[in-house]
C-alpha positions as a LaTeX table, in Angstrom:
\begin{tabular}{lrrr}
\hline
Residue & $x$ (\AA) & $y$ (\AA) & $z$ (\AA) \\
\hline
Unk1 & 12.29 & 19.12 & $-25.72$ \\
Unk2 & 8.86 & 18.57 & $-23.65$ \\
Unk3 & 7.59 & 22.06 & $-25.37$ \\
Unk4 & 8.90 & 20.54 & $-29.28$ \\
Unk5 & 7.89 & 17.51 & $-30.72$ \\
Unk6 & 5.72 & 14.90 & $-29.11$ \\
Unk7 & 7.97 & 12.54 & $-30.89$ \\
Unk8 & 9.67 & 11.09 & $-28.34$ \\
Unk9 & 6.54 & 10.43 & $-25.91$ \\
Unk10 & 4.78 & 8.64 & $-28.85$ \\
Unk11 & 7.81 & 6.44 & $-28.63$ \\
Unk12 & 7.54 & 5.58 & $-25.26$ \\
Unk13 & 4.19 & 4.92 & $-25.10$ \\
Unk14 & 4.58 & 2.91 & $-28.35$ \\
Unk15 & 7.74 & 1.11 & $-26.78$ \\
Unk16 & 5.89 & 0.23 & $-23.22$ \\
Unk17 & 3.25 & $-1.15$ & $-25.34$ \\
Unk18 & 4.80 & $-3.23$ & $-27.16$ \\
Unk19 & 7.26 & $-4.77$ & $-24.30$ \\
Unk20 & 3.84 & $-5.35$ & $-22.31$ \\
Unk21 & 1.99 & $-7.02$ & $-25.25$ \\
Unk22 & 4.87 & $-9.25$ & $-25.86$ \\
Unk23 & 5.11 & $-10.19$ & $-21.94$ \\
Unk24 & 1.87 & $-10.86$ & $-21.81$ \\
Unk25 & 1.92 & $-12.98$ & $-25.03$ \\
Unk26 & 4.58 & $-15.03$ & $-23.58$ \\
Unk27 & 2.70 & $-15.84$ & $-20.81$ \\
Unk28 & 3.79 & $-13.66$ & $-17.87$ \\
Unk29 & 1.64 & $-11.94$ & $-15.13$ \\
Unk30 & 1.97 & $-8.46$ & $-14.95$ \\
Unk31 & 0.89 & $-5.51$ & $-13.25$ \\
Unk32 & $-2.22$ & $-4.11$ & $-15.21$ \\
Unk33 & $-1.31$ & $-0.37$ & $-16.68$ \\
Unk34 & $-0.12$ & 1.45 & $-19.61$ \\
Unk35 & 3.19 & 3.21 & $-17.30$ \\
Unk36 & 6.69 & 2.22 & $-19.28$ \\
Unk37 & 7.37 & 0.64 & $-15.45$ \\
Unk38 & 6.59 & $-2.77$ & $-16.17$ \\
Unk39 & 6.17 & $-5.37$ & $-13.09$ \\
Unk40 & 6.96 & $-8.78$ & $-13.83$ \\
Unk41 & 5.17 & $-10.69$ & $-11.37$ \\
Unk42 & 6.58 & $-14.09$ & $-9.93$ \\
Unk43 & 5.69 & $-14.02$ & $-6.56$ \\
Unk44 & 9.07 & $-15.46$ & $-4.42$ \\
Unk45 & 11.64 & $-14.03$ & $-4.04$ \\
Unk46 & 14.23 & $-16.59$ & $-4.93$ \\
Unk47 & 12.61 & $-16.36$ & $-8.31$ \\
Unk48 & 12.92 & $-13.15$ & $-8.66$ \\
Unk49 & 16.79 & $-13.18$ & $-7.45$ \\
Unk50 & 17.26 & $-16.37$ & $-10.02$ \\
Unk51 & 15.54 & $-14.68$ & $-13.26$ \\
Unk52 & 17.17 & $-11.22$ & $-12.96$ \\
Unk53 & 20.62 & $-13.16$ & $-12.53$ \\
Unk54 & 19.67 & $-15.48$ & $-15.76$ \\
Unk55 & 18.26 & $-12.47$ & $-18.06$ \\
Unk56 & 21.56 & $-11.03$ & $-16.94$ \\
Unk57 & 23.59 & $-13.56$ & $-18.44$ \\
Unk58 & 21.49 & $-12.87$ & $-21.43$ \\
Unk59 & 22.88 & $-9.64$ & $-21.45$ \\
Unk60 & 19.40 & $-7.72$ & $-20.08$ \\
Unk61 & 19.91 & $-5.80$ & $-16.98$ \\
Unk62 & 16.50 & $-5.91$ & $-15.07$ \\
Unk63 & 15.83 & $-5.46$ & $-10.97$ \\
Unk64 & 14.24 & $-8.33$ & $-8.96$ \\
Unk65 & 12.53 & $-6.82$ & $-5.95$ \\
Unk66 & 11.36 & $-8.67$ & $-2.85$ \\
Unk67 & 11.99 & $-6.52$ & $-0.16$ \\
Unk68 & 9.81 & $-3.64$ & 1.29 \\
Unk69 & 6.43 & $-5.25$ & $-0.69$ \\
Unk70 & 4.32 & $-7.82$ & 0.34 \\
Unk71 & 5.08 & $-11.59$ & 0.99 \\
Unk72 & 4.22 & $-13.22$ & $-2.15$ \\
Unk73 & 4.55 & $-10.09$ & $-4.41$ \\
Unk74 & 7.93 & $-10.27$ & $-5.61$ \\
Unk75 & 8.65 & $-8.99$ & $-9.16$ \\
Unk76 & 11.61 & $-8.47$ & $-12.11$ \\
Unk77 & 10.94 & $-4.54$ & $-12.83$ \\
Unk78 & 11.43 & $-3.46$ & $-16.20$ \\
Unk79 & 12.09 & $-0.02$ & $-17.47$ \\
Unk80 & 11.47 & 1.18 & $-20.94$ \\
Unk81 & 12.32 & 4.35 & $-22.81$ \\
Unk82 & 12.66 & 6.09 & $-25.94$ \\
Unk83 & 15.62 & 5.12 & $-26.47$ \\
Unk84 & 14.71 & 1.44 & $-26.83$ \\
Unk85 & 14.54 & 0.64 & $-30.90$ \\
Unk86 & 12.41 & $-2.21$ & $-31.69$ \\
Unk87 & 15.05 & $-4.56$ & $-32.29$ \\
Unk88 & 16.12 & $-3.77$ & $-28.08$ \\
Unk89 & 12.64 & $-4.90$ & $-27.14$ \\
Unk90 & 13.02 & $-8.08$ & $-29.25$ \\
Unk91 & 16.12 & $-8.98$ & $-27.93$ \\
Unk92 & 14.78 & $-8.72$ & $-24.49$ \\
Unk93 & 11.41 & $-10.12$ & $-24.96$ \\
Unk94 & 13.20 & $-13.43$ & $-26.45$ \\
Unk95 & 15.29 & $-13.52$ & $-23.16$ \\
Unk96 & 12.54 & $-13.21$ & $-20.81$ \\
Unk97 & 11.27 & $-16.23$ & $-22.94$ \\
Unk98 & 14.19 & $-18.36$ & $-23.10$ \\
Unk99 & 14.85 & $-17.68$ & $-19.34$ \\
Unk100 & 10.96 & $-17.67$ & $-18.09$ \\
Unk101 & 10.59 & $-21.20$ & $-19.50$ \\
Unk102 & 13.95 & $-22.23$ & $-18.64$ \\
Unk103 & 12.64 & $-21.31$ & $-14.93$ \\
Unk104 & 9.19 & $-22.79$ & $-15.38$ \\
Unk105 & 7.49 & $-19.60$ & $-15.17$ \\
Unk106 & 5.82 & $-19.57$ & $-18.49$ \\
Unk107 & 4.90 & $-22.43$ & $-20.99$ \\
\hline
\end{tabular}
């Protein structure tokens, strides 16, 4: 596959792009980079428990991490692939919208 078509790595960079953009259009801080690992800062870890819990309800399974970083650096990680079809990346983006103001992390 890695020695075919570049088709699927266009994807993903196309995909992480477009998840970040959206993020960051919404309002949230995130780690600066171009990786398809996304860090979605928010800084306490309560938060970070509370959102991944709420954007699981919303039927998106994402990781809050606390532990093992930094006080104050706790984050939701997101993961995205090529398998991820634009209408996946909606979905989620409108969850970590409904749930990031229902939290008062974004506007």
């Amino acid at each position: 596959m890695l020695e075919g078509s570049g088709d699927l790595r266009r994807k993903l960079r196309e995909n992480a792009a477009r998840f970040r953009a959206g993020l960051a259009s919404l309002g949230f801080h995130l780690v600066p980079g171009s990786h398809p690992i996304i860090p979605v800062m928010l800084g306490d870890a309560k938060l970070a428990t509370a959102m991944a819990d709420r954007l699981l309800e919303e039927g998106i399974y994402v990781i809050g991490f606390s532990f093992g970083g930094p006080r104050g650096q706790a984050r939701i990680r997101t993961q995205i692939s090529a398998a991820h079809e634009r209408e996946h990346l909606d979905r989620a983006l409108a969850a970590f919208g409904k749930v990031g103001r229902q939290l008062g992390v974004i506007q």
